[in-house]
VEXDRENKE-45790 format. One record per atom (N, C-alpha, C, O): residue in one letter; x, y, z. Coordinates in steps of 0.2 Angstrom, whole numbers, plus 5000, padded with zeros to 4 digits. Atoms other than C-alpha are relative to their C-alpha. Example, Ala and Ser with C-alpha at 12.3 -4.5 7.8 and 13.67 -1.06 7.14 Angstrom:
<sites>
A500449945000A506249785039A500450065000A500950055003S499649944999S506849955036S499650055003S499950115004
</sites>
This chain:
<sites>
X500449945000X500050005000X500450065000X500350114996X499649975000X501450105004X500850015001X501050025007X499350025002X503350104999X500450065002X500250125000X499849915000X504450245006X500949974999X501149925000X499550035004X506150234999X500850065001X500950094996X499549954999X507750365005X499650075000X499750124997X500649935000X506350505009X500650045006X500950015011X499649954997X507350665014X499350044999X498850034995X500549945001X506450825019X500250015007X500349985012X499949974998X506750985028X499750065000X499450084995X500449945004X505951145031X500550065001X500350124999X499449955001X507451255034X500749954997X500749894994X499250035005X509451225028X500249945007X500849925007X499650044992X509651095046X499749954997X499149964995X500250095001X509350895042X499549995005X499549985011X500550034996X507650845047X499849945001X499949915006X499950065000X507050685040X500449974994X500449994989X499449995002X508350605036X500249914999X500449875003X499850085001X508650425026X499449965002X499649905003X500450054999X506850365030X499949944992X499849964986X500150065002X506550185023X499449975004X499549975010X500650075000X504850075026X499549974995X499449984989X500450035007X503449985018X499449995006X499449975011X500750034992X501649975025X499649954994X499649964988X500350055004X500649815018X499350035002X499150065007X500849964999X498749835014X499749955005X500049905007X500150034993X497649795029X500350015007X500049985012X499850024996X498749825040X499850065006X499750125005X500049924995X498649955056X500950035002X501150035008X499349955000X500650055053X499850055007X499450105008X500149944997X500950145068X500750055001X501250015003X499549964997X502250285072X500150055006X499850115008X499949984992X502950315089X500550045000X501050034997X499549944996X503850455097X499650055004X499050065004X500149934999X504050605105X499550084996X499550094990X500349945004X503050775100X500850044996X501250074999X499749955003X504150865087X500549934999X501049935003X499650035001X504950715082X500149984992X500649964989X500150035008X504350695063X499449965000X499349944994X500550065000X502850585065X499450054994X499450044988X500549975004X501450715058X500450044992X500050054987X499749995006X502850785044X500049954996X500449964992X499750095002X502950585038X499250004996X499049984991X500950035002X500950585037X500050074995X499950054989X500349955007X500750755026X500549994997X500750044995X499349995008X502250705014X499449954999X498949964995X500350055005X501350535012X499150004999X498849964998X500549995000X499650625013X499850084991X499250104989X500049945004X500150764999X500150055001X500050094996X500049944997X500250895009X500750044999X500750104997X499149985000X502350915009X500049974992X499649934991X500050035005X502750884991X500950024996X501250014991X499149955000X504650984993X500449935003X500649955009X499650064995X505450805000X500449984994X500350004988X499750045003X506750704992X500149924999X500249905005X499950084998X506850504989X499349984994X499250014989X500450025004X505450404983X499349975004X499349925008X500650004995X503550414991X499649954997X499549964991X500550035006X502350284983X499450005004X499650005010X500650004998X500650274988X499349974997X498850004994X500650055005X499450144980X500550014992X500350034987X499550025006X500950114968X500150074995X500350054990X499949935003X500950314962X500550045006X500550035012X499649944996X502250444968X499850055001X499950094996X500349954997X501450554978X499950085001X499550125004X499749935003X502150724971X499450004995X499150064993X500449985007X501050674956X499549955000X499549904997X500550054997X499450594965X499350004994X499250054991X500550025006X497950534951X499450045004X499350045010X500549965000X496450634951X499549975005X499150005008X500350034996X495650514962X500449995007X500049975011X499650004995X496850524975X499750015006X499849975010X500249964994X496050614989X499249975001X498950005005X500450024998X494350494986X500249935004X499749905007X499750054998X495450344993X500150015006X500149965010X499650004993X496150405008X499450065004X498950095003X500549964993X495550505026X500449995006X500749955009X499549974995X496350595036X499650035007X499150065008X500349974992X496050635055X500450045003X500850015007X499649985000X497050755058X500050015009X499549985012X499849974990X497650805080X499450055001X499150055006X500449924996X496650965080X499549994994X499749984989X500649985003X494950975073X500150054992X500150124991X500449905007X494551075055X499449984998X499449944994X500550005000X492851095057X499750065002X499850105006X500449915000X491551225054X499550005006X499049975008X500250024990X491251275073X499350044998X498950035002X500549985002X489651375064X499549994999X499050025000X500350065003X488951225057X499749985005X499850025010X500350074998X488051075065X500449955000X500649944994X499750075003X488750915066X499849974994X500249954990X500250025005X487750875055X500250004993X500349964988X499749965006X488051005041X500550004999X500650034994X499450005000X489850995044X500149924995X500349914989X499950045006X489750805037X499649994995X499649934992X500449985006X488450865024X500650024995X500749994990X499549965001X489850975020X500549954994X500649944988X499650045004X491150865018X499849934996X500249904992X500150065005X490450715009X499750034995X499549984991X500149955005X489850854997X500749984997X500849964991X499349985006X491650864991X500349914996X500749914991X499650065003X491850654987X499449994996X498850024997X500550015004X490850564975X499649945002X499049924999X500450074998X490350404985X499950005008X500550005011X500249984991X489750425004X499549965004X499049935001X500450044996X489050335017X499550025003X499550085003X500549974994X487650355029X500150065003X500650065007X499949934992X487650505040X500049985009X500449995014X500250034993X486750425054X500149955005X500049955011X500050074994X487250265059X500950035002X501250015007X499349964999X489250375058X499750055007X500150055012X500049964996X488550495070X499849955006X500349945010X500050054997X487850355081X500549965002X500449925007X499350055000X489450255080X500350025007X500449995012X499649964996X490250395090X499650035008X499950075012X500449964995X488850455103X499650064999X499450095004X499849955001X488550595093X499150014997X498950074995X500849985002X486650585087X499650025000X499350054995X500649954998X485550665099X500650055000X500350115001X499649935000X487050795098X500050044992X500250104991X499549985006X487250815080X499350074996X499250074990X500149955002X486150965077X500150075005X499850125005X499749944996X487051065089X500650044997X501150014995X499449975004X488251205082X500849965004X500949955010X499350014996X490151135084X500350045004X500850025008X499549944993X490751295094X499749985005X500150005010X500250044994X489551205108X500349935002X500149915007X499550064998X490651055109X500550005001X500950044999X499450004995X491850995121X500549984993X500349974987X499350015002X493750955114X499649944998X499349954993X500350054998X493150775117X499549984991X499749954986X500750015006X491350785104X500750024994X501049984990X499749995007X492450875090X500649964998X500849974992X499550065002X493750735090X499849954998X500149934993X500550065002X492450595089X499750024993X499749994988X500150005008X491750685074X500350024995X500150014989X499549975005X493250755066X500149904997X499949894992X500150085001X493550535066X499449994996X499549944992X500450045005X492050505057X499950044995X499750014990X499949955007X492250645044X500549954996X500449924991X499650025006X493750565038X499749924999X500149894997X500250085003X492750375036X499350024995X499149974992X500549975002X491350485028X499949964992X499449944990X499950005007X491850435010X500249925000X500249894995X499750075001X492450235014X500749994997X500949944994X499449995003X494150285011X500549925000X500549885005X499450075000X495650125006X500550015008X500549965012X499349994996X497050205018X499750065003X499650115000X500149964996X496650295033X500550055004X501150025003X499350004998X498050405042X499650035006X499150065005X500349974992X497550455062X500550035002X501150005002X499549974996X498450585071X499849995006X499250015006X500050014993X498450545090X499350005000X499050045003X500850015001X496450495086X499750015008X499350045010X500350014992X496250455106X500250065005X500050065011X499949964998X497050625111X499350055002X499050094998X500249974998X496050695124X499249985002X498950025006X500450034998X494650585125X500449965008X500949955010X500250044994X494050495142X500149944998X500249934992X500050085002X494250305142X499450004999X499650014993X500550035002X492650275138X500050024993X499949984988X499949985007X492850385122X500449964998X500249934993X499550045004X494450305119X499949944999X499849924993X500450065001X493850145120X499550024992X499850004987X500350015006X492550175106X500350044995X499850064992X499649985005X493650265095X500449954997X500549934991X499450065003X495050105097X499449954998X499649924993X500450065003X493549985094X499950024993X500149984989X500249995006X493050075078X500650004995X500649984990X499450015003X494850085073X500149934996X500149914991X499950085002X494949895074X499649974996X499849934992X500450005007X493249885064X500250004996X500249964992X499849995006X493949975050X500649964997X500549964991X499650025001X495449875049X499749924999X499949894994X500250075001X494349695050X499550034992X499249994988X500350005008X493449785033X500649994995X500449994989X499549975003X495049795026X500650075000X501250074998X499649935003X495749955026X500650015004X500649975009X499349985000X497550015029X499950065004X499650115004X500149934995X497850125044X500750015002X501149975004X499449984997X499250235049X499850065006X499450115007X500149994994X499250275065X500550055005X501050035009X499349954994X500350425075X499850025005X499250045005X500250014993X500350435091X500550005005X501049965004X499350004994X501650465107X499749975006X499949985012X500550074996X500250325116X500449935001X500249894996X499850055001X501150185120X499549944998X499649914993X500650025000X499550095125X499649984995X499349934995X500450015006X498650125109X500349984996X499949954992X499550035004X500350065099X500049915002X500049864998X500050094999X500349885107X499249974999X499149924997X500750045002X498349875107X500149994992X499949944989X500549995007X498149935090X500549984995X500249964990X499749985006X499749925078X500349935000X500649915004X499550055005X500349765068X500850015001X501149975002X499449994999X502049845068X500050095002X499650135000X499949944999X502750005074X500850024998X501349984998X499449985002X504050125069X500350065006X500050105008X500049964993X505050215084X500450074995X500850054991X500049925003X505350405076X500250055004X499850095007X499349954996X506850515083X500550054997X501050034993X499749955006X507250685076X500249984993X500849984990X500250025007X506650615059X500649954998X501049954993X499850085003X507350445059X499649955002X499249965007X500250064996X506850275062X500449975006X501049975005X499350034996X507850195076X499849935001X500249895003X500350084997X506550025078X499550004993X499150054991X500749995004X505349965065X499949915001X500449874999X500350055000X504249795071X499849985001X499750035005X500549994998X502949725077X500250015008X500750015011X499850004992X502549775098X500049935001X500649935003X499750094996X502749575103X500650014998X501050005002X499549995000X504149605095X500850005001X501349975001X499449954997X505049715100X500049995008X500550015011X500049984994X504549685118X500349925002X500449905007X499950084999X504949485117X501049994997X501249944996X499549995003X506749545108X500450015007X501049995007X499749964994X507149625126X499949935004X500449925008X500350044997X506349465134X499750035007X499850095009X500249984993X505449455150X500449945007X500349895010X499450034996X507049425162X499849955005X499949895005X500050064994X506549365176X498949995001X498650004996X500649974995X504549365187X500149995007X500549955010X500449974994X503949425203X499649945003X499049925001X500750034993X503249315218X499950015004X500450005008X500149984995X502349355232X499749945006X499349905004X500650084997X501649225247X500350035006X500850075007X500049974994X501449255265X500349935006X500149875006X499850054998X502649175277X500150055009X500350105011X500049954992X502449195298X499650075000X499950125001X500449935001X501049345296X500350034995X500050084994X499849945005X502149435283X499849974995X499749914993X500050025007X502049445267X500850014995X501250074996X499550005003X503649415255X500149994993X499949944990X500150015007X504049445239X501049994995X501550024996X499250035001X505649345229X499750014990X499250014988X500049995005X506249365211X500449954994X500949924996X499750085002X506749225200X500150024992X499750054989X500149985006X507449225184X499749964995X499649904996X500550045004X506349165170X500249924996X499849884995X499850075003X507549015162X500049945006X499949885005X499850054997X507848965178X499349995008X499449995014X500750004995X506148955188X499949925002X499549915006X500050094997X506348745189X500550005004X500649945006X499550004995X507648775200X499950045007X500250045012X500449984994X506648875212X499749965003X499349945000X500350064995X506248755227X499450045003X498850015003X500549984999X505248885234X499550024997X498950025000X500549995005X504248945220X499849934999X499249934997X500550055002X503848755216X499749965007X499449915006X500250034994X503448715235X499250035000X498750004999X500549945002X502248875234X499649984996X499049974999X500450015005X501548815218X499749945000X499249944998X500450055000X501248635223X499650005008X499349955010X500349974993X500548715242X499350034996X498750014998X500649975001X499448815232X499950095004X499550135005X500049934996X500048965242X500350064997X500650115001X499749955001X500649085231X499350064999X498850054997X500349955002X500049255232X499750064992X499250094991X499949985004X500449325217X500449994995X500749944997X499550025006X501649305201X499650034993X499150024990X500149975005X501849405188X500849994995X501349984998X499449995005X503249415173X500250075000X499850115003X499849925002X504049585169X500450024994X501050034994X499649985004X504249605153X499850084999X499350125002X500149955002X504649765145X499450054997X498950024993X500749965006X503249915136X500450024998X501050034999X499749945009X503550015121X500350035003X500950045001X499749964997X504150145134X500550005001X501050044999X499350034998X505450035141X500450004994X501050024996X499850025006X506050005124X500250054996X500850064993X500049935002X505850175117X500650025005X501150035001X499849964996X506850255132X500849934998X501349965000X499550054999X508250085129X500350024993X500850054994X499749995005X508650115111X499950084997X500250104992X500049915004X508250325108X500650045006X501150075005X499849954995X508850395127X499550065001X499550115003X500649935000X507150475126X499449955004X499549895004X500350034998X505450435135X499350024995X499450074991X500649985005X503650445124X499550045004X499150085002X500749964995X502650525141X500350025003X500050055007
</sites>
């Protein structure tokens, strides 16, 4: 779906991004992890057409991106971080609006219902929380049934229960098929959501592969157990190769007295902060 190939690109004379290389296959959910100001959303408007001053080689549905086919912008949908929507408008009118400019569109109603948004959706947008115009800014860009989706930080600033059905409807789109690029400095959203991730450090790659990964590449060293001996409670650490050699963890275990036990492997964080020297939160 998308081939990216020695992509340079800068917005003054100082090296920005710098020797990117990947490939995203169709269906998949591509995510890109970092830092704010790292390159993540300069990546999505080169491969979205918006940057078109870059160097290297962009492909996008096997066209080079510089010179997108007239059809181009009925394919794809974009969610941008910040809202651009007519705060004047209604929700309504706002995706009346927009599925005005494509030539094939979906329902209104059951999109607005998706997101919680129905008995709301004849209210002007300048009356909606941060929160509502996020939820509909998301369903603007599925408006048209686009092939390849790109989200910017889609769950930035929702509640869990929002984010939750944002990440559900993400994962719908992706069991229809469609191809989603995902940025985001969520660690959380990158292991639930992403097939593979690319870790993105003043516009480079430093990590590109699935989170199991990368997180099973570090292993899960040793675990953690807890069990109560003489009224206390005592917690011992064992390493993972060698936990048949723990008398007390298999004493525990065939007692039935363990309190707890857990493994400890590493997060994307960990991982992030092991190979950049930087942290995502």
């Amino acid at each position: 779906m998308i081939q990216v190939e020695n992509l340079h690109f800068s917005y003054t004379k100082v090296p920005f991004i710098q020797n990117m290389n990947f490939a995203v296959h169709s269906g998949e959910i591509f995510g890109f992890l970092g830092p704010s100001g790292a390159g993540k959303s300069t990546v999505q408007k080169i491969l979205t057409g918006l940057i078109g001053t870059y160097q290297g080689n962009v492909l996008v549905q096997n066209r080079e991106v510089k010179h997108p086919h007239k059809d181009f912008y009925e394919t794809i949908g974009v969610d941008f971080e910040f809202p651009s929507l007519y705060e004047k408008l209604t929700a309504r009118e706002n995706l009346r609006f927009f599925a005005s400019l494509y030539k094939k569109t979906l329902p209104l109603e059951p999109l607005l219902e998706s997101v919680g948004l129905a008995s709301e959706a004849d209210k002007k947008v300048a009356e909606y929380s941060k929160g509502m115009k996020s939820r509909l800014n998301f369903i603007k860009s599925l408006v048209h049934e686009p092939q390849l989706l790109f989200l910017d930080e889609p769950t930035s600033g929702l509640d869990p229960s929002n984010a939750r059905l944002v990440k559900d409807l993400i994962l719908e789109q992706k069991a229809k098929g469609r191809t989603i690029i995902l940025t985001t400095h969520n660690m959380f959203d990158a292991t639930e959501l992403c097939d593979r991730v690319a870790f993105i450090v003043d516009g480079s790659i430093r990590a590109l592969d699935s989170p199991r990964n990368l997180i099973m590449k570090r292993g899960a060293h040793q675990i953690s157990y807890t069990y109560q001996s003489e009224g206390l409670e005592h917690q011992r650490n064992v390493g993972l190769s060698t936990t048949a050699d723990d008398m007390m963890l298999q004493m525990l275990i065939k007692e039935n007295h363990l309190l707890s036990i857990h493994s400890s492997e590493p997060n994307l964080n960990d991982i992030f902060s092991e190979l950049t020297g930087r942290r995502l939160q």
